[in-house]
C-alpha positions in Angstrom: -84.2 89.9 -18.9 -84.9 86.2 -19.2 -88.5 85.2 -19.8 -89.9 82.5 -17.8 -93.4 80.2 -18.0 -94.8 82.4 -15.6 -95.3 85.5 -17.2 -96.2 86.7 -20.8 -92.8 88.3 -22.5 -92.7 91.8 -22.4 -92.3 92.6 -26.5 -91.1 96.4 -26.9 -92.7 97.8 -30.5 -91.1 101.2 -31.9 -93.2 103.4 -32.3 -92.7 106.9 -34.0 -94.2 110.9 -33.0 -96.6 112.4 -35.6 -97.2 116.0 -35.2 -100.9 117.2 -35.4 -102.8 114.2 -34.5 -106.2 114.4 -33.5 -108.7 112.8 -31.0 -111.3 114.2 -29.3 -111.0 117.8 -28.7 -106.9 117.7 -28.9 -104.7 118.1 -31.8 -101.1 117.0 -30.5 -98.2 115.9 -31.3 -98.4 112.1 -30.2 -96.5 108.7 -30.3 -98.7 106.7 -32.3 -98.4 103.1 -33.6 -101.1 101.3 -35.7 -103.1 99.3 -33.5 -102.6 95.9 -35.2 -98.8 95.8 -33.9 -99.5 95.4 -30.0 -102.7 93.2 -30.9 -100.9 90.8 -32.7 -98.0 90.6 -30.0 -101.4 89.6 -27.8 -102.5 87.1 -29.5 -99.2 85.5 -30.0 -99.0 85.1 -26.2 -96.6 88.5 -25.9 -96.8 91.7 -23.5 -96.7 94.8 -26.0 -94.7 98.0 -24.6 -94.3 100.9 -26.8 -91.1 102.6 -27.6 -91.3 106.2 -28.9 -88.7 107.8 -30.2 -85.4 108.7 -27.6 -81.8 109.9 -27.3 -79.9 107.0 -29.0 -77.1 106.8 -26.6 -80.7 105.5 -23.9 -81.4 102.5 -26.5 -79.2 99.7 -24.5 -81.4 100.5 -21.2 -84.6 100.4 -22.8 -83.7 96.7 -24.4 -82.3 95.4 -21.3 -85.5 95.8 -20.1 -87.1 93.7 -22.9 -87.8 89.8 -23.8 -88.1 90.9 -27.4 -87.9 93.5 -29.9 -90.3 94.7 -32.8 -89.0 97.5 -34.9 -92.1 98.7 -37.1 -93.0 100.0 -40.5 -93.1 103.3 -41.3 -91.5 105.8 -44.1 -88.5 105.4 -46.4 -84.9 105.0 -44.5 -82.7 108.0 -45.6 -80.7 107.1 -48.4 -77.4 108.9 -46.6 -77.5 105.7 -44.3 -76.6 103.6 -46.9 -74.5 106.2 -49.1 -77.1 106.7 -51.6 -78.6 110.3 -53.0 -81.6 110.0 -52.4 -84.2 108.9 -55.4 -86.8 111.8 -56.5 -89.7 108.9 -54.9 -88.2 108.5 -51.6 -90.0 110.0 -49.2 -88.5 112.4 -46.5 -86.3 111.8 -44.2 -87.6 110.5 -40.8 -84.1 111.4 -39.1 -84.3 111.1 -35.2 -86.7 108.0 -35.7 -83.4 106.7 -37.9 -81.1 107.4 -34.9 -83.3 105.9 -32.2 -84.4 102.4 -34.5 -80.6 102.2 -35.4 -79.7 102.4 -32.0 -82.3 99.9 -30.8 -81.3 97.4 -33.1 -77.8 97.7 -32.6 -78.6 97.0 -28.9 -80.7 93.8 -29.4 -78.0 92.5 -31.8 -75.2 93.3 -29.4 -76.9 92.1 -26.6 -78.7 88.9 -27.9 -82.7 90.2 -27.4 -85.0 88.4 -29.8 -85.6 91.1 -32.4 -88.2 91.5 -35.6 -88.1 93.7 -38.5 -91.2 94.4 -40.1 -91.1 96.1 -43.3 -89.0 99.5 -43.1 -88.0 97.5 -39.7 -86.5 94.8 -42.3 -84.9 97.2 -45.0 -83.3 99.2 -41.3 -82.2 95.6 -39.9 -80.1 95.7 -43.3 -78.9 98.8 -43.8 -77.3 98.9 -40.1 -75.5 96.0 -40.8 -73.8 97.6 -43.8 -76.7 96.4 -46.9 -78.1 98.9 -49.1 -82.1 99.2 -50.5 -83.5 99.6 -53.9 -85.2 103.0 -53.4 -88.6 102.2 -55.5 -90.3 99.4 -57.3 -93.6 98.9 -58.6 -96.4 96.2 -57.5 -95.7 95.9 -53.6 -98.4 97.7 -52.9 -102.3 99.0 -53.3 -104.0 102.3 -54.2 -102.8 104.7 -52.0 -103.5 103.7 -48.3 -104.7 100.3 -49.1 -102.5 96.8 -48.8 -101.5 95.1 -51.5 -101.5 90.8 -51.0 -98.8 89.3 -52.9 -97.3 85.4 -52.0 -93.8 84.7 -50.9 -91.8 81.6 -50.8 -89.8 80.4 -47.8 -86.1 79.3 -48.3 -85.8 76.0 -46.6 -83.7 75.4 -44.1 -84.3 79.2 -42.6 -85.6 79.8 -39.8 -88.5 81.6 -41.1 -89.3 78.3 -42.9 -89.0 76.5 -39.5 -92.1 79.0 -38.7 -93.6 79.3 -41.5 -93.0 76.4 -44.0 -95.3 76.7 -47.0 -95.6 79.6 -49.6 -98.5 82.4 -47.9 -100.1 85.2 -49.6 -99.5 88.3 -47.1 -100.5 91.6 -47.2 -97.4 94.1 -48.1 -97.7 98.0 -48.4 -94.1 99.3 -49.4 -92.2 100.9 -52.9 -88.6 100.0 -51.5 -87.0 96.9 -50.6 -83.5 95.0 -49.5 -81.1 95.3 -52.7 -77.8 94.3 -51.5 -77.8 92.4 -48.1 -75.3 92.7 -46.1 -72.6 90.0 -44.8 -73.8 88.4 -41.9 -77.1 88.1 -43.6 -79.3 85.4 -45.6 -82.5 85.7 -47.4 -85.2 83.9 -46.3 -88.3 84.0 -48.9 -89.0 85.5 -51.8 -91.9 87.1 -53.7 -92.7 86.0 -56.9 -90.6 88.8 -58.7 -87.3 87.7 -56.7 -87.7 90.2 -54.5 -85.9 89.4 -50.5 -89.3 89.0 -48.7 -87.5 87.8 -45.6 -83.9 87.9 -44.2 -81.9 86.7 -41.2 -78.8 85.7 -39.6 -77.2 82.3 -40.3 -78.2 79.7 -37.9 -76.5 79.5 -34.5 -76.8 83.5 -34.1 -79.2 84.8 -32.3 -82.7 84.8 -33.1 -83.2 87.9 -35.4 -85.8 87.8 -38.0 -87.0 90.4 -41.1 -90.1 90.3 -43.2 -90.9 92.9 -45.7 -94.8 92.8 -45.1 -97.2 93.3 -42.8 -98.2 90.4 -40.5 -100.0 92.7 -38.3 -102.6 93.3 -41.1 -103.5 89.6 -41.1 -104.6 86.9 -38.9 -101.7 84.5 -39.3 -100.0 85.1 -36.0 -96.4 82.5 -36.8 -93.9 85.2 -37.4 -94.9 87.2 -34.5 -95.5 83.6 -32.3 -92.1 82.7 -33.1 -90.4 86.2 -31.6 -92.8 85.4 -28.6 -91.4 81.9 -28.3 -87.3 83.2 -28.5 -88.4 85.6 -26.4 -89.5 83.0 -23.6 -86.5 80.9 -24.4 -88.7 78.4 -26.1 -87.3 78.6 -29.8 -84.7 75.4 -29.6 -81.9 77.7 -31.0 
């Protein structure tokens, strides 16, 4: 689907199905996604859709549909996708939500869609292309439940430094992170510690970017304006 002036693009966001969740009177299984994803697709000029979890094989219908794709945080990717036994601290395995983020990445990749990793969307980004994750590491985080803010670095030349140039304190809320990345992909930034903050293809490919924090927990709206902006057809790749 090709984006034009006229209308906002229409930005798909994973979402994923949480059993027991309560409002009102109801306690129901629902497809829930944090509130500050869609908002800041909104106020980067984006249309927000949300993607709960499907059969993977329906993945390439649902992004031809889409100007742009945001895969979002959530728990620990299951070691066995990237031949690992899995570490005492990883957390359990999320599998169908594997399959169905898998499959809608391998879709946007194959057929060109803008797409954005944030945080466990990142360390997936890698680990379907054939990279592997460290499976815990210390200071990435708050207290339970609350962010951390830590700074990273931009690489230059990247594309993430084209969007964001200077070093930025962001908020980042995870315990695993990219340890080998795999071919066909760069690191973009860094946190202080050396840790990849930011990863994407090689320039000329199309626009694919992943950050390990959480832009949708600040106000700083450039990595989620510059999906918007491929997603319109206005990035100058």
């Amino acid at each position: 689907m090709t984006a034009t002036s006229a209308r906002r693009p229409l930005i798909g966001v994973s979402t994923y199905l949480e059993p027991g969740a309560r409002w009102g009177v109801w306690e129901l299984e629902a497809a829930l996604l944090p509130a500050g994803y869609p908002r800041l697709v909104q106020r980067a000029g984006g249309l927000a859709a949300m993607l709960p979890p499907d059969a993977p094989e329906r993945a390439a219908t649902a992004v031809e549909r889409l100007d742009g794709l945001v895969i979002a945080g959530g728990p620990d990717v299951e070691p066995v996708r990237y031949g690992a036994a899995p570490d005492p601290r990883t957390g359990p395995p999320a599998r169908a939500r594997d399959a169905w983020e898998l499959a809608l990445i391998g879709a946007a990749l194959a057929a060109g869609v803008p797409l954005l990793g944030i945080c466990r969307g990142m360390q997936l980004l890698n680990v379907a292309l054939g990279g592997t994750l460290v499976q815990h590491l210390d200071g990435h985080a708050g207290a339970v439940g609350v962010f951390g803010a830590h700074p990273v670095v931009p690489v230059p030349g990247t594309r993430y430094a084209a969007a964001v140039p200077e070093p930025t304190t962001v908020p980042a809320y995870h315990h695993q992170a990219v340890d080998r990345l795999a071919a066909g992909l760069v690191a973009s930034a860094h946190a202080q510690d050396g840790t990849v903050e930011a990863l994407e293809p090689p320039p000329g490919a199309p626009w694919t970017l992943g950050v390990q924090w959480h832009p949708e927990m600040a106000e700083d709206t450039r990595v989620m304006g510059a999906l918007v902006a491929a997603a319109a057809g206005n990035d100058g790749d």
